[in-house]
Every structure is written in structure tokens, then in C-alpha cells.
TORKOLBA-131614 format. One record per residue (C-alpha): x negated, y negated, z. Coordinates in steps of 0.25 Angstrom, whole numbers, plus 5000, padded with zeros to 4 digits. Last residue first. Example, Ala and Ser with C-alpha at 12.3 -4.5 7.8 and 13.67 -1.06 7.14 Angstrom:
REM residues 2
494550045029
495150185031
REM end
This chain:
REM residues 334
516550634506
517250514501
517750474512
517650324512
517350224497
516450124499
516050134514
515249994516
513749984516
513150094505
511550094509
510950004502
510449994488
509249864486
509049824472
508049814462
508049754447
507349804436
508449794425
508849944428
509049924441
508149974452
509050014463
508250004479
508650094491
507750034502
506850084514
505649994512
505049934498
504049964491
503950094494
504850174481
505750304484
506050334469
507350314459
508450384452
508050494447
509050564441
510050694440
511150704431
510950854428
511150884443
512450974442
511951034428
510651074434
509251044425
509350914428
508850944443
507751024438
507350904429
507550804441
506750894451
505650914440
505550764438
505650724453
504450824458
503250714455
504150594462
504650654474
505950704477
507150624483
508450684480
509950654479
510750724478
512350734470
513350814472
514350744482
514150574480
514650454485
514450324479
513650204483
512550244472
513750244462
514150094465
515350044467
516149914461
517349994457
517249964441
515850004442
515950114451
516850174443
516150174429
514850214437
515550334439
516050354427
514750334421
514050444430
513050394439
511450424437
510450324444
509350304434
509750174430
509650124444
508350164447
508250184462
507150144472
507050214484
506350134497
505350184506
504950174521
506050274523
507250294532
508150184525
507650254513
508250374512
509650334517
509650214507
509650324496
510850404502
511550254502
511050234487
511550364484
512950364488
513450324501
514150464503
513450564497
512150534491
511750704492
510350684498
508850764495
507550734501
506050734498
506050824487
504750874482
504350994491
505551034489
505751024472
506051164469
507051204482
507651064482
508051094467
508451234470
509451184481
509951084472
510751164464
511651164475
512251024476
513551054480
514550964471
515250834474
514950764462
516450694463
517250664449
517450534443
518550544433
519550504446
520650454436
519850324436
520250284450
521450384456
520950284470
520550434479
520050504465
519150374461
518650354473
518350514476
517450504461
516750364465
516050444479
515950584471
515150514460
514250414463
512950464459
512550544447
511650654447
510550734456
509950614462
508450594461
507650504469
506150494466
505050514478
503850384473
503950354487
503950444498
505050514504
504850634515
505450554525
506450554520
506850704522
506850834515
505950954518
506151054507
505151164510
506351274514
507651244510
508451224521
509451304526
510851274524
512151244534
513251164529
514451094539
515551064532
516950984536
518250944530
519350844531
520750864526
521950794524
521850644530
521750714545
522450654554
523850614548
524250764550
523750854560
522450894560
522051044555
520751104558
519951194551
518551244555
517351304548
516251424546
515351484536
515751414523
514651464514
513651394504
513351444489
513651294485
514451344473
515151454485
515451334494
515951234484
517051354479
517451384493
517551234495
518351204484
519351334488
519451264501
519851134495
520851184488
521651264498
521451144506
522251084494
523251164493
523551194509
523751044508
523550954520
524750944528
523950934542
522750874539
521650974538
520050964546
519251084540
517951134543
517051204534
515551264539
514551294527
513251374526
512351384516
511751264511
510151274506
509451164513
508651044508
509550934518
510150904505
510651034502
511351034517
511850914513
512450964500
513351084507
513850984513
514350894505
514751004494
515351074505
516250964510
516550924494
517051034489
518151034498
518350884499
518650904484
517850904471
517450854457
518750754456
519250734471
520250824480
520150784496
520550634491
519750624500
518350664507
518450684523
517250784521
516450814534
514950864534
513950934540
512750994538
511551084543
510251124536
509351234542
507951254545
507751394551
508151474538
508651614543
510251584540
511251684542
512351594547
513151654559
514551574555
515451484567
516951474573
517151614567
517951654554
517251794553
517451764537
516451644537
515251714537
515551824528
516151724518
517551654515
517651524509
518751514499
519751644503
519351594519
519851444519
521351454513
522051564518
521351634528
520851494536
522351424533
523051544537
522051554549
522351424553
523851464551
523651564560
522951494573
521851394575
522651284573
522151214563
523451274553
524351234562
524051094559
524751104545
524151134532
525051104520
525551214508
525651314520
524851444520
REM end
């Protein structure tokens, strides 16, 4: 192949072939992929199943603790779990600036072929297309994820009541202050991205479903815009404790100095849970128990004393209100 990819290789012909031969199918190949059809027969025999899509835009493409690559099946792969499925299936498309480097799609490919296999998910079917240059900003790319769900847990707000605690699997902030850093060379990018599938879960939710009332990865917005999602659809509030919030000292370093807040910022491996109050203990101790999710905490409890709120309780006793994040801190992060 050539060291950049040019428009011909979108056109349907040879050198999309080249590209597909070379570069897609030695990462990602499988029985249902190989045929090389416009679709995949999936074998799936559970009736309820989970759908989701996504589109990652993210640059610079290459971040500390991951790359757009990584990231487009963490993300989706992660919805599917949050929806209380098992992923299995993924689609890929492609969108290429003309002049993008063979390299680093070869890269970003291998990332997904090693993502895909640690998520134990397969690419099924997908698209490239290649844009001409000055349209396209280097490389877009799109998934769709297919699960089934897991059978007794039956998410949703609705099933909320006061008293539920929230946990979050570990600290909060990182991927959305690690891409600022690496896109303004802030700090020598130290901070790395938690962008990671969030597999071990699965078990989790399989122990604890008739417990946990809904699960959320605080992806773009942060926590305190997911949390504000949950209550702006109940009769309930959630209260946080502040001092039980988990960040990671060189993240709250950074916000500090850049007047942000952790709660605001994005983040790729991280959930978080709503599970009620007698099942809480055990679910934090078994989530403490896996290395990835060691960090875990509860950080507050859906309280009725107030209606449809996100309220921190500061360590000196004081309350205030989070909102939902209002202006767009820091843009394609995801």
C-alpha cells in the first residue's frame, strides 16, 4: 500500500480491496466477517436484544491510554453493557481524509482488533469511505453494537426509589482532562484516558440484578450531567457526598489550576450504578475485588426531600445544587 490513502482507495475497486486485504482483515477477521457482505446472519436466540451506535470524531486520533480506535469499541461496546446486555456483535465504518497515514490507520486497526478480542466482541460488518481532502479532518469512525440482554435485569429510572446508593467504579475525570492536556501539550499529557471496555461488569450485574436499578457510563458531560439525567425524570433527588467522590490527584491538580471540575469531565471506563441500599455493600466489595474497579465508591443516595435535583454535600455540611453541564467545555472528546 501507499504511505497515504488517496480517494481511490473509497472507490469500491482494487485499491479498496488493497486497503480491506491489507490492513482491515489480518486485525479483525472471523467466520462472519470473511464472506465480506453488505450485512452478517448473527446467531443470536435471545428475543430481547440490545442495539447501539455510535460516532467517534475524537482528536488528536493518538491520546495517552488509548486512540480513536480503542475508543469506538470501548464506547460502544459499554452502552450495550449499560443497557444490561452481554455485547456481541460489532459493525465498523470508516470515513478517511484523503492523505491520512497508511501508518496510523494501520495503528488504529491493530487497536481495535486488540480492544475487540479483550471485549470478547466481534466486528461482523462495516464500510469505508474515503473523502477528499480538506473534508474530513483525518479520520471519523463509526460502531454499532449488538448484545443480548441479561436475563432478570430490568434497568430503568423508574425503578429508583429513595434510599438506592450510587456507586461509580473509580475516579472521574479522566479521559475529558487527559485529551486536553495531549491536544494543548499541558503538563506533558501525565493524565492518561480511562477508556477501557468494562467487561468485568457483566458478572456484577449478573449477581446483583435483582438490586441494581440502572447502570450509565458518565461519558460526555461527566457525572453530574449523567446524574441530572436521572433525576430530571423522577420525583426524587440524589445526594452526593463530596468527600467520598474518587478523583485522581493529578487530575484534580489540573482542574484546579484550569478552573474545571472533575464531575463536568468526560469519562470512557468508568459506571456508574444505582443499586439499593441492602445490596450496596456486597456490590462495592465485589467490585473492589477487580483491579480495574478497585477505586470504586459510594458516592451518595437518591433522597425525597426535594424534587428532581443533583445535590453535593460538602464536607463542612453545606449543600449545593449540580446542573446539568451548560456550555461545551472542551468539544470532540469522544
Amino acid at each position: 500500500m501507499e504511505d497515504i490513502i488517496s480517494l481511490s482507495y473509497g472507490n469500491g475497486g482494487r485499491k479498496t480491496s488493497e486497503l480491506i486485504d491489507s490492513i482491515l482483515m489480518p486485525e479483525l477477521k472471523n467466520d462472519l466477517l470473511s464472506p465480506l457482505g453488505d450485512g452478517a446472519i448473527l446467531g443470536l436466540k435471545n428475543s430481547n436484544i440490545a442495539f447501539s451506535t455510535d460516532s467517534f470524531v475524537i482528536y488528536p486520533y493518538f491520546f495517552p491510554g488509548g486512540d480513536i480506535g480503542k475508543l469506538s469499541v470501548c464506547g460502544t461496546v459499554n452502552d450495550i453493557i449499560m443497557c444490561g446486555s452481554v455485547p456481541k456483535y460489532l459493525s465498523l465504518s470508516f470515513i478517511i481524509e484523503e492523505g491520512f497515514s497508511t501508518e496510523h490507520l494501520r495503528n488504529i486497526v491493530k487497536s481495535i482488533g486488540a480492544t475487540s478480542a479483550k471485549a470478547g466482541v466481534s466486528i461482523v460488518t462495516g464500510d469505508t469511505k474515503v473523502v477528499d481532502k480538506g473534508h474530513g479532518h483525518g479520520i471519523y469512525i463509526n460502531t454499532a453494537g449488538i448484545g443480548e440482554k441479561i436475563e432478570g435485569l430490568n434497568l430503568g429510572v423508574s425503578q429508583i426509589k429513595p434510599g438506592d446508593k450510587v456507586i461509580i467504579t473509580g475516579p472521574c475525570g479522566n479521559h475529558g482532562i487527559s485529551i486536553l492536556c495531549a491536544r494543548e501539550g499541558l503538563f506533558s499529557s501525565q493524565i492518561k484516558s480511562d477508556c477501557m471496555p468494562l467487561i468485568p461488569l457483566l458478572d456484577i450485574s449478573k449477581k446483583y440484578r435483582q438490586h441494581i436499578k440502572i447502570m450509565r457510563d458518565p461519558t460526555r458531560g461527566g457525572v453530574a450531567t449523567t446524574l441530572n439525567e436521572f433525576s430530571e425524570q423522577m420525583q426524587y433527588s440524589i445526594q452526593l457526598l463530596e468527600d467520598k467522590i474518587p478523583v485522581d490527584e493529578d487530575v484534580r491538580a489540573a482542574c484546579d489550576l484550569l478552573g474545571l471540575d472533575p464531575l463536568y469531565s468526560a469519562n470512557e471506563g468508568k459506571a456508574l450504578i444505582v443499586v439499593s441500599e441492602e445490596a450496596s455493600e456486597g456490590l462495592l466489595k465485589d467490585l473492589k475485588a477487580i483491579d480495574i474497579f478497585k477505586d470504586a465508591a459510594i458516592i451518595g443516595e437518591v433522597v425525597d426531600y426535594v424534587k428532581s435535583k443533583v445535590l453535593m454535600k460538602t464536607p463542612i455540611g453545606g449543600t449545593r445544587i449540580l446542573d446539568k453541564l451548560s456550555y461545551d467545555a472542551l468539544p470532540r472528546i469522544c
